[in-house]
C-alpha positions in Angstrom: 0.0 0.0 0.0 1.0 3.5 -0.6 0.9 4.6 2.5 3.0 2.1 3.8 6.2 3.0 1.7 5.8 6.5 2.3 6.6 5.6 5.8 9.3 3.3 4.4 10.3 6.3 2.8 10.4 8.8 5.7 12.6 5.6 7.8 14.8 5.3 4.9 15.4 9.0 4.7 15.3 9.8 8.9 12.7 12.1 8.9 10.9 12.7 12.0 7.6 10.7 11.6 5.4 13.1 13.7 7.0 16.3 12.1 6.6 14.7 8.6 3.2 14.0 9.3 2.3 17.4 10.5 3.6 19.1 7.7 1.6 17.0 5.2 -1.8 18.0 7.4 -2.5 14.2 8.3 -1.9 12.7 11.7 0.4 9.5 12.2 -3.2 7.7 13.0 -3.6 8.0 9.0 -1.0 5.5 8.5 -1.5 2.8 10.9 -4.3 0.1 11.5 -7.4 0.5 8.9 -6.4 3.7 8.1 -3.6 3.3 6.3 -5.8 1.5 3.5 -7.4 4.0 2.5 -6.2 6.2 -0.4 -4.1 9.5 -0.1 -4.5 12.4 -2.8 -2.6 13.8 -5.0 -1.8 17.1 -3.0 0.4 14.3 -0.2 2.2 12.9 -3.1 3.3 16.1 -4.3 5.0 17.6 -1.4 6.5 13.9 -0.7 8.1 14.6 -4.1 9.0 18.4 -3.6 10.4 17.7 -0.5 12.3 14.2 -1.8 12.6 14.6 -5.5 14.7 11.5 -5.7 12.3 9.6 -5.0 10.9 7.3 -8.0 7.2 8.3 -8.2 6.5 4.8 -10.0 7.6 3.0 -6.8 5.8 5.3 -4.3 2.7 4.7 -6.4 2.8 1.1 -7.4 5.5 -0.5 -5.7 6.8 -1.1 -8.3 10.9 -0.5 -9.5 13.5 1.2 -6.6 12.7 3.4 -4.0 14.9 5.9 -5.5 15.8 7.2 -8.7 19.5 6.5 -8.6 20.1 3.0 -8.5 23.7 2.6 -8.7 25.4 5.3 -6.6 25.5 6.2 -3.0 22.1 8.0 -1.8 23.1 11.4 0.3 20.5 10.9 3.2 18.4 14.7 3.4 19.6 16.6 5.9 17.1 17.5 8.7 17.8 21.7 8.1 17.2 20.4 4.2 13.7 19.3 4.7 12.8 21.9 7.1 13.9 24.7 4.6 11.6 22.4 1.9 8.9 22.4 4.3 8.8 26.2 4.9 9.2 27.1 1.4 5.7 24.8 0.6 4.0 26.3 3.4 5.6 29.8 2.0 4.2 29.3 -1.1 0.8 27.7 0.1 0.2 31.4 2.3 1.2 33.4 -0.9 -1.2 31.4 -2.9 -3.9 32.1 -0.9 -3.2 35.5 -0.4 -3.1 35.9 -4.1 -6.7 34.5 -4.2 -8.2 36.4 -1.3 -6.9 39.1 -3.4 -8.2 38.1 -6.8 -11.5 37.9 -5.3 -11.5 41.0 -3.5 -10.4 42.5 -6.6 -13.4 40.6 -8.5 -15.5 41.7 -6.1 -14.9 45.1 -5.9 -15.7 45.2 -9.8 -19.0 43.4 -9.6 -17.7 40.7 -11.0 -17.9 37.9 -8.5 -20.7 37.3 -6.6 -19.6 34.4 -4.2 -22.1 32.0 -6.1 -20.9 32.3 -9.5 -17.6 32.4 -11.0 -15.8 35.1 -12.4 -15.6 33.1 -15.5 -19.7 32.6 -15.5 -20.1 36.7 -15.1 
């Protein structure tokens, strides 16, 4: 299951489980017992890959090939102060994006463009 090798993923690469966890918005309960059945979307696999982009996607999804895209040479293990500086630039990013569109609709607004109940694209 998937989200068993992204904890083999997080092991492998000595990442703090809990703090892993709390950066991706899901609690270490998502990936234990039933729970870690069930599926996990898209935006998770994302910022496993912006945060690890060695990792080979095809094996995270499928299981299928290596765990990492390099198969013959020595992996460099991410440092801690790497995936923390990864980490804040996503959530960085995520604040500016929503700023943007707290902005966009203000702006939209403010024109008569957006009512809240239609899109901009529909007015």
């Amino acid at each position: 299951m998937i989200k068993e090798r992204i904890v083999q993923l997080i092991e492998t690469k000595r990442v703090p489980k809990e703090k892993f966890f709390s950066e991706l918005g899901v609690t270490s309960a998502n990936f234990r017992g039933n729970a870690r059945l069930t599926p996990v979307n898209s935006d998770i696999i994302a910022k496993i890959f912006a945060v690890f982009p060695d990792v080979n996607l095809e094996w995270l999804i499928t299981g299928e090939g290596q765990m990492l895209k390099q198969k013959d040479e020595p992996q460099d293990m991410v440092s801690l102060k790497t995936y923390e500086a990864k980490v804040e630039d996503c959530v960085r990013l995520k604040m500016e994006n929503e700023a943007l569109k707290a902005a966009a609709a203000r702006y939209a607004e403010e024109r008569g463009v957006y009512s809240g109940t239609t899109s901009p694209v529909d007015a």
